[in-house]
NUSE-125348 format. One record per atom (N, C-alpha, C): x negated, y negated, z negated; residue in three letters. Coordinates in steps of 0.1 Angstrom, whole numbers, plus 5000, padded with zeros to 4 digits. Layout:
N
XYZala...
% end
This chain:
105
271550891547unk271351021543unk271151111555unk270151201554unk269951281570unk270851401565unk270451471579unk271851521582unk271751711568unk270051701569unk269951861563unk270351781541unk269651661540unk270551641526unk271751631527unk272551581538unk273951571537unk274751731534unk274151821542unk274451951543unk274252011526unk273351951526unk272752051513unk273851951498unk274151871500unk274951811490unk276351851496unk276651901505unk278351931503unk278052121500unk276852181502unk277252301495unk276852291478unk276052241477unk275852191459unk276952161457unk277752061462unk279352031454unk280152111457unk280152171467unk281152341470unk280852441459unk279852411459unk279452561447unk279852541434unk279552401431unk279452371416unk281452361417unk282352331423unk283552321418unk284352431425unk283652561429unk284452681430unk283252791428unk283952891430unk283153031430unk281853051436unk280853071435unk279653061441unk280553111456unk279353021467unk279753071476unk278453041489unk278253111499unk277253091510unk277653091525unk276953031531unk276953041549unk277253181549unk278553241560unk278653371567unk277353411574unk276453321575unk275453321585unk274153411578unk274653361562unk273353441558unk273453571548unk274853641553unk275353731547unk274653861557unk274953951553unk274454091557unk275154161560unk274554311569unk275954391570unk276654451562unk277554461557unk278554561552unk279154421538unk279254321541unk279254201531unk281054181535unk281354171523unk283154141521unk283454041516unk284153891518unk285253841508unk285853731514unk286253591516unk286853511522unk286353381523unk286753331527unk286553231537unk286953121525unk286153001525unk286452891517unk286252781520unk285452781534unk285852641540unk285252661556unk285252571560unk284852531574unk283952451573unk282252381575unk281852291576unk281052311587unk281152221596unk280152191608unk279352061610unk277952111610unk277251951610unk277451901622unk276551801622unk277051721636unk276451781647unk277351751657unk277251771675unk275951921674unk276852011674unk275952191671unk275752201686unk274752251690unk274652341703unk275452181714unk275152101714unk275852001725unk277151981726unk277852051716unk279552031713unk279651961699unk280751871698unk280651791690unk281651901676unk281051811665unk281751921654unk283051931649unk284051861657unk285251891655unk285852001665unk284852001676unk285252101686unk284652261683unk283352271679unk283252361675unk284352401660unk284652331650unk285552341644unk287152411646unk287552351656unk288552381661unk288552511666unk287352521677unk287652651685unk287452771672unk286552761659unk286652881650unk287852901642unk288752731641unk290052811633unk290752861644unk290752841655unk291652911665unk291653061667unk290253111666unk289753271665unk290553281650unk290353271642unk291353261634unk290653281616unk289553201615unk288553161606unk289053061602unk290253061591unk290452991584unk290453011566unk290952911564unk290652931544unk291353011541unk290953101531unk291653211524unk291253331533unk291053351548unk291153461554unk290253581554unk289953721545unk289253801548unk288153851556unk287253871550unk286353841561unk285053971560unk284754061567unk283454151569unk282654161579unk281554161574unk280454151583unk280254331588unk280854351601unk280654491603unk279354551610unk278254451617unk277254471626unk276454371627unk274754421630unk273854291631unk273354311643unk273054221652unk272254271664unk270754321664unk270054381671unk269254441666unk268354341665unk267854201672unk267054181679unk266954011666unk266554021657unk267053911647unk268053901638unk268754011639unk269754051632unk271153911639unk270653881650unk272053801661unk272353871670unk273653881675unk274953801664unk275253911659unk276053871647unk276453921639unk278353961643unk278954081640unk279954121647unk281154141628unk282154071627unk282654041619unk284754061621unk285054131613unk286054201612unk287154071603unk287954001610unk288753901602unk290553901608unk290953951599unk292353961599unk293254081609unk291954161607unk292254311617unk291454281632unk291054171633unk290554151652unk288754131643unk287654211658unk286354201655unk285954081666unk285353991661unk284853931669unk283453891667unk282553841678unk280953841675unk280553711677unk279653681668unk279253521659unk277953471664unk277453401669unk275953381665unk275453341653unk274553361645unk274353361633unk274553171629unk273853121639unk274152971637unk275352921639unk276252961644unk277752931644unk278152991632unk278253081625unk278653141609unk278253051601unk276953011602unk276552941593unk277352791589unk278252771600unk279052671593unk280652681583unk280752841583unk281752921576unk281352991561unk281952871550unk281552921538unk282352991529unk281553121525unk282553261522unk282153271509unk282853331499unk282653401484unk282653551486unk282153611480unk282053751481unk283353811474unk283853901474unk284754001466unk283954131465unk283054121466unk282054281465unk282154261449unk
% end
């Protein structure tokens, strides 16, 4: 299985057995609701995906946690600047994209 059907079959089974839900990555500004998983494909940006994994629950991107998109950059709309658990921190859009959120809007 390559790697974009593998991706694309764990968000089809994410979706279909919870709340619709999308990549942070392809949310917009002023977008509200939480966090529902973590998935990182393999070896992102030359770091392998348990390490990129790691260092996002450490920022403190974990399940259940509140999450707003407060800012886009101008230049592609990267990075994106995101408000989680009172602390703002800024994303590149392809790093978000492995953080899957539901809306509460």
């Amino acid at each position: 299985m390559t790697d974009t059907v593998a991706s694309t079959a764990f968000w089809t089974d994410t979706v279909a057995s919870t709340a619709p839900c999308m990549p942070l990555g392809r949310a917009n500004r002023g977008f509200c609701g939480r966090i529902n998983a973590i998935h990182v494909g393999e070896d992102m940006h030359g770091l392998a995906a348990p390490e990129i994994e790691s260092r996002l629950i450490e920022l403190g991107f974990v399940e259940g946690a509140e999450i707003k998109v407060l800012h886009e950059g101008p230049i592609g709309r990267d990075p994106i600047a995101v408000r989680i658990n009172g602390t703002t921190i800024a994303l590149r859009r392809r790093e978000a994209m492995a953080i899957l959120v539901t809306s509460s809007n």
